[in-house]
N, C-alpha and C positions, 0 to 999 in steps of 0.2 A: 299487670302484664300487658305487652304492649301488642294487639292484633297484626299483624299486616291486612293491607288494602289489596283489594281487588283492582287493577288497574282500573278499570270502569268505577270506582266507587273514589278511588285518589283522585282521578280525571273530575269527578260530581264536587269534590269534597274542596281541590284545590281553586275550582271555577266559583264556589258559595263565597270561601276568604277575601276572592278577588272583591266579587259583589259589595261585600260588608266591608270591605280596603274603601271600595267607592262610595259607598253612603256617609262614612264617617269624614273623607274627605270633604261630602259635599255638606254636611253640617258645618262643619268646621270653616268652612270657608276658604277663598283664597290666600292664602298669607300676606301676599304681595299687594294687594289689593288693599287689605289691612293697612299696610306701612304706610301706604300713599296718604290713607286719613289720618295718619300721627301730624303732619305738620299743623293741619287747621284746630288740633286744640284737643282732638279724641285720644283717650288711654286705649291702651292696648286691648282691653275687655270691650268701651265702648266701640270700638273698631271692627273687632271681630261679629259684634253684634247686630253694626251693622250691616254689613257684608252679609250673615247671615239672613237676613229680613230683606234683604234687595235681593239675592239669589233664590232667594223661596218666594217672593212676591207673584201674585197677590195673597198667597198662602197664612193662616193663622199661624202665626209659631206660638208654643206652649212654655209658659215660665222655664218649667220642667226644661224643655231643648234648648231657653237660652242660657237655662244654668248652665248645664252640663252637670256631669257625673259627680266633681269635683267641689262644687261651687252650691252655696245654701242658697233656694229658691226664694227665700227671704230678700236678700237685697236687690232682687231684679226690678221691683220696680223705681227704686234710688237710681239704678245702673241708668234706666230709662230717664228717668225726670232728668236727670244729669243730661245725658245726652240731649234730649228734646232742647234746655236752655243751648249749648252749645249750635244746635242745627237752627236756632233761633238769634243767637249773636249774629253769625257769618250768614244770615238770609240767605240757608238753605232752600230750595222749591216747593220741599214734600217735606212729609211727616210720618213720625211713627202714630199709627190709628193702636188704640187699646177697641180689646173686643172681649168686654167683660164677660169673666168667667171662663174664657178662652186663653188668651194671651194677647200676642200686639202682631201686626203686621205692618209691610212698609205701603206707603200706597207708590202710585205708579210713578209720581217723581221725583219723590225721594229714591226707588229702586237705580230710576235710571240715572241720579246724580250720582248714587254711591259706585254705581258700578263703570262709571266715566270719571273716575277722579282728578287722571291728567290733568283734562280741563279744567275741574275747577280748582283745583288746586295755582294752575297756572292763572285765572282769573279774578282770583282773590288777593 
C-alpha cells in the first residue's frame, strides 16, 4: 500500500534522487568525453574508464567502481593492461598507477591528457 508524503518529506525525498542522479553520473563519466578517445584505438569500456580515473584523480578507484554493477571484477585488470599497451603505443604522458590491494588511479598527466582530448586527439 502506497503512503502519501508529507510535502516536507517528498521535498527531502526528491532532493536525495537528485543527489544519487549526480553521483552515478559522475562515476559514469562523461559520455562525450568517452567518444573523443574511440578514434586513438580505446574500446568503449576502455574509454569510460578512463575518463573515470582522470575525473576522480588523484583519487584510488576500486576494481569493484570500475566494474560496475554489471561487469565481473575479474577482467579489470586485462581491461587495464590492455589499455596501459595502448596509452604506451600513442605516447600518452601519464599513466594508470595500480595501488595494490586498492585499485588504480590516473596520475596527474594522464588525468589531464584524458580530460583535453581535442588536443590530443588533433595532435596525433
Amino acid at each position: 500500500m502506497d503512503w502519501p508524503l508529507s510535502p516536507e518529506r517528498q521535498t527531502q525525498l526528491l532532493a536525495r534522487v537528485t543527489e544519487l542522479e549526480e553521483e552515478v553520473a559522475r562515476l559514469r563519466g562523461d559520455p562525450s568525453a568517452a567518444q573523443q578517445l574511440r578514434p586513438l584505438g580505446f574500446s568503449p569500456r576502455q574509454a569510460r574508464m578512463l575518463v573515470m580515473l582522470a575525473q576522480q584523480a588523484p583519487a584510488i578507484i576500486s576494481r569493484e567502481a570500475i566494474a560496475g554493477p554489471d561487469n565481473p571484477v575479474k577482467g579489470i585488470d586485462v581491461l587495464v593492461c590492455k589499455t596501459r599497451r595502448i596509452l604506451k603505443r600513442i605516447d600518452c604522458p601519464g599513466t594508470i598507477e595500480t595501488i595494490h590491494g586498492n585499485g588504480y588511479r590516473a596520475n596527474a598527466a594522464l588525468a589531464a591528457w584524458v580530460l583535453q582530448p581535442q588536443a590530443t586527439a588533433d595532435e596525433s
